[in-house]
DSSP file (Angstrom, degrees, kcal/mol; ACC not computed):
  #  RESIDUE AA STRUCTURE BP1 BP2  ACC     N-H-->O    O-->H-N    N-H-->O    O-->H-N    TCO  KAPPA ALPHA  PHI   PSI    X-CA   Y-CA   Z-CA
    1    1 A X              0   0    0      0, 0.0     3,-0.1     0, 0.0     0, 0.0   0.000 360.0 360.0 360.0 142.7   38.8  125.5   93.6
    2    2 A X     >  -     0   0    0      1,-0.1     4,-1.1     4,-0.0     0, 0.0  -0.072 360.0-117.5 -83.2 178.9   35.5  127.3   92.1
    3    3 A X  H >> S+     0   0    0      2,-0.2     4,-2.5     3,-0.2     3,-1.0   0.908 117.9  62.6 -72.0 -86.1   35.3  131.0   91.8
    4    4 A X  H 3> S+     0   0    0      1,-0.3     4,-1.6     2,-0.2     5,-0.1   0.601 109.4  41.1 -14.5 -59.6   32.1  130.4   94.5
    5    5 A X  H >> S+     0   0    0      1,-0.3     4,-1.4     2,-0.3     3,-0.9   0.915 114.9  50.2 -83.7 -66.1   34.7  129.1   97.0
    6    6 A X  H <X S+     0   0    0     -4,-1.1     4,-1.7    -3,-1.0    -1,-0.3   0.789 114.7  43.3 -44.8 -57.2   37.2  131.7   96.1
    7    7 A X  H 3X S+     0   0    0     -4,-2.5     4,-1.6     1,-0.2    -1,-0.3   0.946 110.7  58.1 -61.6 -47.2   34.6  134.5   96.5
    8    8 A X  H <X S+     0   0    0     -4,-1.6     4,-2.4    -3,-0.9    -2,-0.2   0.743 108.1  46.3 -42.7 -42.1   33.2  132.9   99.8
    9    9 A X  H  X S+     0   0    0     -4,-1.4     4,-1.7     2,-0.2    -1,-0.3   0.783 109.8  49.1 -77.0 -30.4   36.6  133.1  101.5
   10   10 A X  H  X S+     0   0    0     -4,-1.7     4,-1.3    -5,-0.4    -2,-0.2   0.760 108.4  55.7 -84.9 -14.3   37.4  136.3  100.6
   11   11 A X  H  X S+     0   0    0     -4,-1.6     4,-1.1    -5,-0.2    -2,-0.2   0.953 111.6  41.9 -65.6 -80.2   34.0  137.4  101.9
   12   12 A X  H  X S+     0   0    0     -4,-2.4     4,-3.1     1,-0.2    -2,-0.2   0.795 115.0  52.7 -70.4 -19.3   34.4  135.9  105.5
   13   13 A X  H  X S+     0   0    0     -4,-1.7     4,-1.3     2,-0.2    -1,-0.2   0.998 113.1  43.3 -45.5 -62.7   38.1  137.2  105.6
   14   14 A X  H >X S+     0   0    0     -4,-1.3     3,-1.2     1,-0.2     4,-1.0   0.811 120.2  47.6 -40.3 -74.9   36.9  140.6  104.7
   15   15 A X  H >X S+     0   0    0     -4,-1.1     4,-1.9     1,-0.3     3,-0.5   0.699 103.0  54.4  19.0 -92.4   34.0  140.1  107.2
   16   16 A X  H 3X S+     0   0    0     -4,-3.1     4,-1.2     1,-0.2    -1,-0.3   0.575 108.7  49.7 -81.8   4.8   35.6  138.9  110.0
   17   17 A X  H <X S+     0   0    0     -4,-1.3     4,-1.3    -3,-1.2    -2,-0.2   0.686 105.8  56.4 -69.8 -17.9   37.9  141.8  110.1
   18   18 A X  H <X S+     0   0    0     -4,-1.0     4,-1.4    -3,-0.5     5,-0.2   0.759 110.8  43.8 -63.1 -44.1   35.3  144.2  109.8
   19   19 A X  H >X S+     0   0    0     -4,-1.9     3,-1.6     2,-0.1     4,-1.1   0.879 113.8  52.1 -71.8 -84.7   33.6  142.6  113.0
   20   20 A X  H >< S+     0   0    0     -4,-1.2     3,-0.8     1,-0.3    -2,-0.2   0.525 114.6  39.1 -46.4 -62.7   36.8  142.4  114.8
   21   21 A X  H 3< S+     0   0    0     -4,-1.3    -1,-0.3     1,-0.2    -2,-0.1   0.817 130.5  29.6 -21.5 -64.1   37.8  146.1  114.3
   22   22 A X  H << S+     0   0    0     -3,-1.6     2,-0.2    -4,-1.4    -1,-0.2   0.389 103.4 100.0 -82.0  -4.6   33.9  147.6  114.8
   23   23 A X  S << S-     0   0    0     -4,-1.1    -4,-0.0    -3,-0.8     0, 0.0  -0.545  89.8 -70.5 -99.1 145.4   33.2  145.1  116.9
   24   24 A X        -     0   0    0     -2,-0.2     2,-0.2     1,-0.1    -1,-0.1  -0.002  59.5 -94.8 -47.9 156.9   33.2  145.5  121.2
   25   25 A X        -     0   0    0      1,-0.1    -1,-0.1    -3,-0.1    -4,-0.0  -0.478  32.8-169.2 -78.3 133.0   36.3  145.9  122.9
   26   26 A X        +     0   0    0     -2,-0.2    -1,-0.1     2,-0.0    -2,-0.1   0.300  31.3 132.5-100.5 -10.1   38.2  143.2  124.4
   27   27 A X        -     0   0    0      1,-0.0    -2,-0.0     2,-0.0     0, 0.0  -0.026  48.6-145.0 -31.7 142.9   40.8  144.3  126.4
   28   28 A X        +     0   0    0      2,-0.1    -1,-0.0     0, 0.0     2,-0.0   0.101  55.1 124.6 -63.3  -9.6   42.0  143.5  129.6
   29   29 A X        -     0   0    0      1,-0.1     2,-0.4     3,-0.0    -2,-0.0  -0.320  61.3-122.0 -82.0 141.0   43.2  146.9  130.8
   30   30 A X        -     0   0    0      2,-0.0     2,-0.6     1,-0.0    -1,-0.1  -0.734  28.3-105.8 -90.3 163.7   41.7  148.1  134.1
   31   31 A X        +     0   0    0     -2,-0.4    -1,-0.0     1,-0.1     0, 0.0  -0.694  55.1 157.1 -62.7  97.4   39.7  151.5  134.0
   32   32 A X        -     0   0    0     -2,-0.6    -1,-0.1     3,-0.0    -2,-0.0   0.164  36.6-149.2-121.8   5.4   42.6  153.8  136.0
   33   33 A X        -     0   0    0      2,-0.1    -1,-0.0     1,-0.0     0, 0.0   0.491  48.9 -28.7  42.9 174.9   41.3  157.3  134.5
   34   34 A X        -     0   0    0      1,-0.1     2,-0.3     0, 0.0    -1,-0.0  -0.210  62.8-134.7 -73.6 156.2   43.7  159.8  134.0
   35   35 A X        -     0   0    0      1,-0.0     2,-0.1     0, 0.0    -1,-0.1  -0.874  17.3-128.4-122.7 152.0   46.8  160.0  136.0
   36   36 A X        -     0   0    0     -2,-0.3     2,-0.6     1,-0.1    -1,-0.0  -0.443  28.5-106.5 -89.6 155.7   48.0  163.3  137.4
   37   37 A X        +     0   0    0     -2,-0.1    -1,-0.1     1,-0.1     0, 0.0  -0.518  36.2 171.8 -92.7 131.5   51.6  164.5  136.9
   38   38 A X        +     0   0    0     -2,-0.6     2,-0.2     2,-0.1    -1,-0.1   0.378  49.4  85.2-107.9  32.2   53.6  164.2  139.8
   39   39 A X  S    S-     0   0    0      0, 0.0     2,-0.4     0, 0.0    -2,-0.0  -0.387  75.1-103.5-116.8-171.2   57.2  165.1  138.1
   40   40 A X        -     0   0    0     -2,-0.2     2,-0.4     3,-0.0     3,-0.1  -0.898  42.5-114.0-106.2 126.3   59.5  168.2  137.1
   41   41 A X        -     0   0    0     -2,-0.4     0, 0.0     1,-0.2     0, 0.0  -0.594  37.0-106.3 -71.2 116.2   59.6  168.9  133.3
   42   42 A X        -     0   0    0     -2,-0.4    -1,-0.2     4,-0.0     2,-0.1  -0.012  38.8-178.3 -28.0 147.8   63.4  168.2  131.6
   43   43 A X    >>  -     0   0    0      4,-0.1     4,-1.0    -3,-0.1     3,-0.9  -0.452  20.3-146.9-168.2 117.9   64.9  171.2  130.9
   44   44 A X  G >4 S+     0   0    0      1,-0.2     3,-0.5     2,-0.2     6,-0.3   0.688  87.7  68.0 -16.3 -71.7   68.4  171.0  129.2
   45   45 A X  G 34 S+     0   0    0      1,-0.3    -1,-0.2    -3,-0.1    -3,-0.0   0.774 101.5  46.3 -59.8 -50.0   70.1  174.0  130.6
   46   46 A X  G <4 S+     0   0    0     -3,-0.9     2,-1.0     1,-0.2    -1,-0.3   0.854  98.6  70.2 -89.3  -0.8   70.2  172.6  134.2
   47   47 A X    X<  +     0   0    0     -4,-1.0     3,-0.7    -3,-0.5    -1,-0.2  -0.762  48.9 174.3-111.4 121.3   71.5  169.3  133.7
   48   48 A X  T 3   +     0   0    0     -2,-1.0    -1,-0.2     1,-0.3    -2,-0.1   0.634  69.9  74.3 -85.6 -10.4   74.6  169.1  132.8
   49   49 A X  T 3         0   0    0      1,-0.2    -1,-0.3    -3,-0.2    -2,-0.1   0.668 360.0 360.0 -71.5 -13.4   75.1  165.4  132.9
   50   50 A X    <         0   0    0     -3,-0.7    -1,-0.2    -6,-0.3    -2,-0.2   0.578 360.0 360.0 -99.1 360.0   72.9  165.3  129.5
């Protein structure tokens, strides 16, 4: 294998992780914006079962 080849590949590796990374998002996730808290914050003291 040539140098050329060598360099070529390591060039489009480089490459196409740089597009994937910078590149638009691709996700699946729906948009569900932030979600409000509807719980009681832990607090040690009153539960004795922990």
């Amino acid at each position: 294998m040539g140098i050329s080849k060598l360099f070529g590949r390591m060039t489009k590796y480089i490459s196409e992780a740089v597009a994937r990374i910078f590149g638009p998002n691709d996700d699946s996730y729906p948009a569900t914006g932030v979600q409000p808290f509807e719980g009681v914050p832990f607090e040690a003291g009153k539960n004795s079962d922990w």
